[in-house]
C-alpha positions as CSV (number, residue, x, y, z in Angstrom):
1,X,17.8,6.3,9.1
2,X,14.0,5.4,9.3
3,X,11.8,5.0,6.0
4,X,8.1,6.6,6.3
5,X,5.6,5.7,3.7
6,X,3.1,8.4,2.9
7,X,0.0,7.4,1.0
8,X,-2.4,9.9,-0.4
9,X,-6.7,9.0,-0.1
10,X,-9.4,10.8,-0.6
11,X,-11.1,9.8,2.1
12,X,-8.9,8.7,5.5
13,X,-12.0,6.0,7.5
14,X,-11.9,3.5,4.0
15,X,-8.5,4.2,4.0
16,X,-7.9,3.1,7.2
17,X,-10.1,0.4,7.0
18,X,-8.5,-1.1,4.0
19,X,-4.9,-0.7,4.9
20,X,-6.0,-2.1,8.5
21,X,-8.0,-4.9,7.3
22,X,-5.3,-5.9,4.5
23,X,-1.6,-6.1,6.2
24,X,-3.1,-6.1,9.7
25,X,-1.9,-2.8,10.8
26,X,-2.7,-0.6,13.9
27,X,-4.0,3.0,13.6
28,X,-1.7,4.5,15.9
29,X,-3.0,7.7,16.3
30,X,-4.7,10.7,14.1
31,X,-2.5,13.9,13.1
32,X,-5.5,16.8,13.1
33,X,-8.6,15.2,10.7
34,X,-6.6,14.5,7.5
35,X,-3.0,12.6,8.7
36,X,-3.8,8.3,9.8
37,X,-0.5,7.1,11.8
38,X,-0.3,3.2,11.0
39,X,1.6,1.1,12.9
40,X,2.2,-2.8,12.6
41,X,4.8,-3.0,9.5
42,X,8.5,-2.2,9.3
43,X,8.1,0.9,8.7
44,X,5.5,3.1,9.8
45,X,2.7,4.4,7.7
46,X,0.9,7.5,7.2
47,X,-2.4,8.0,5.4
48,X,-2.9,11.3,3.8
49,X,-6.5,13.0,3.3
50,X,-5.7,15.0,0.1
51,X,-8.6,15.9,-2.1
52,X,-9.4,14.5,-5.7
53,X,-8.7,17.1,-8.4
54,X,-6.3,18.9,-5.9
55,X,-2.5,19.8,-6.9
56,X,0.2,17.3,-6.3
57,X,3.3,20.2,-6.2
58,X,3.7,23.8,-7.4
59,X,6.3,22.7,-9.4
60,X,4.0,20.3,-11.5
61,X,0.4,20.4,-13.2
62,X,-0.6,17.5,-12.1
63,X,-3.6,17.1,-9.8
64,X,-4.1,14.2,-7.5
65,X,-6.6,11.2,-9.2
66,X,-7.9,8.1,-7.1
67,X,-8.2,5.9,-10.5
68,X,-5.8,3.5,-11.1
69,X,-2.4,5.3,-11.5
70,X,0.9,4.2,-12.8
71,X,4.1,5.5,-10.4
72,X,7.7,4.6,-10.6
73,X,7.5,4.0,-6.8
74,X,5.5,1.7,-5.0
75,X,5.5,-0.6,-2.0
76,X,6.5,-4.5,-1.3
77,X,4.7,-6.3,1.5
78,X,7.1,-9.2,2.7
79,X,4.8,-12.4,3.6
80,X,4.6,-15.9,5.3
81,X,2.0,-17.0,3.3
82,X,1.2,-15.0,-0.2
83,X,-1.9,-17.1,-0.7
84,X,-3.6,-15.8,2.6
85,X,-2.1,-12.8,2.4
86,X,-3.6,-12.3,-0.8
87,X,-7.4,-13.3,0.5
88,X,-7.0,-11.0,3.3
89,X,-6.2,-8.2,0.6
90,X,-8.7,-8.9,-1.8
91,X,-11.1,-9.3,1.1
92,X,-10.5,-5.6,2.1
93,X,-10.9,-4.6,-1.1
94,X,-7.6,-4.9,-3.0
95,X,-8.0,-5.7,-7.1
96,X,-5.2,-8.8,-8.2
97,X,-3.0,-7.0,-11.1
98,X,-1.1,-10.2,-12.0
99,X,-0.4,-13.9,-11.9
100,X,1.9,-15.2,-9.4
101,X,5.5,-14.8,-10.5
102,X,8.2,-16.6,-9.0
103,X,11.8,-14.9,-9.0
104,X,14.9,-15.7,-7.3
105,X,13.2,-18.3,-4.9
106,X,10.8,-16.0,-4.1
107,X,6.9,-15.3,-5.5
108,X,5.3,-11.9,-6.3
109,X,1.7,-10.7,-7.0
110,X,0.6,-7.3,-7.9
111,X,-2.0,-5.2,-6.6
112,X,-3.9,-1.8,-6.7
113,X,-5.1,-0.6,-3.7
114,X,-9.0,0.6,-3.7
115,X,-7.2,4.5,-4.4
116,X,-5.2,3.5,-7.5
117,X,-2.2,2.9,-5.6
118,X,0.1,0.0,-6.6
119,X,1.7,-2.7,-4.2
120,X,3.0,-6.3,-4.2
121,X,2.3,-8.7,-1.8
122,X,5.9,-11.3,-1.8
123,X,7.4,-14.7,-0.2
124,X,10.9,-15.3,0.2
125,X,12.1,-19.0,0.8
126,X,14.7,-17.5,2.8
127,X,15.0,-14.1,3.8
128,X,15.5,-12.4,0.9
129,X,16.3,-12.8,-3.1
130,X,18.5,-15.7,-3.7
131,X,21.4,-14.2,-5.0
């Protein structure tokens, strides 16, 4: 089985840009004008131009918002170094949600992406949670 990650922007350039610029992906390709394939990470990534104020399913009445938005999903980016990982995301334009926490010999920080979406940015001292 392979994992894809689709993340909705409004716009796909800043988009690109940002998610480029902050885990130092490649764009890969473009899908017609509103799909970004990234490539770089474990899994690959695909951008999604989807318009503010647009619906998010048939079967829901939400519509799509770029403000800060709470989701029961989001992403973890695994790190060597969380404190230059973190400038690099700040520096693209990533806002810092939280302190650094430490867990299970690992250390997590919390993000939102310049779209409202959340992610972590995290260090292991081995290769995963100590158990």
């Amino acid at each position: 089985m392979n994992l894809l990650i689709n993340i909705d922007v409004p716009a796909l350039q800043p988009a690109i840009d940002f998610y480029c610029t902050a885990f130092e992906l490649t764009l890969s390709r473009m899908l017609d004008d509103d799909v970004a394939e990234l490539k770089g990470a474990s899994s690959t990534i695909y951008l999604l131009e989807k318009d503010e104020g647009s619906t998010c399913s048939k079967y829901s009445p939400e519509i799509r918002h770029y403000q800060r938005h709470w989701t029961p999903v989001h992403f973890d980016v695994v790190v060597d170094d969380i404190w230059q990982a973190t400038e690099r995301a700040v520096s693209a334009g990533a806002s810092i949600e939280s302190e650094c926490g430490e867990w299970r010999e690992s250390k997590c920080i919390t993000f939102s992406d310049p779209f409202g979406n959340g992610f972590c940015l995290i260090e292991f001292e081995r290769e995963t949670y100590a158990g």
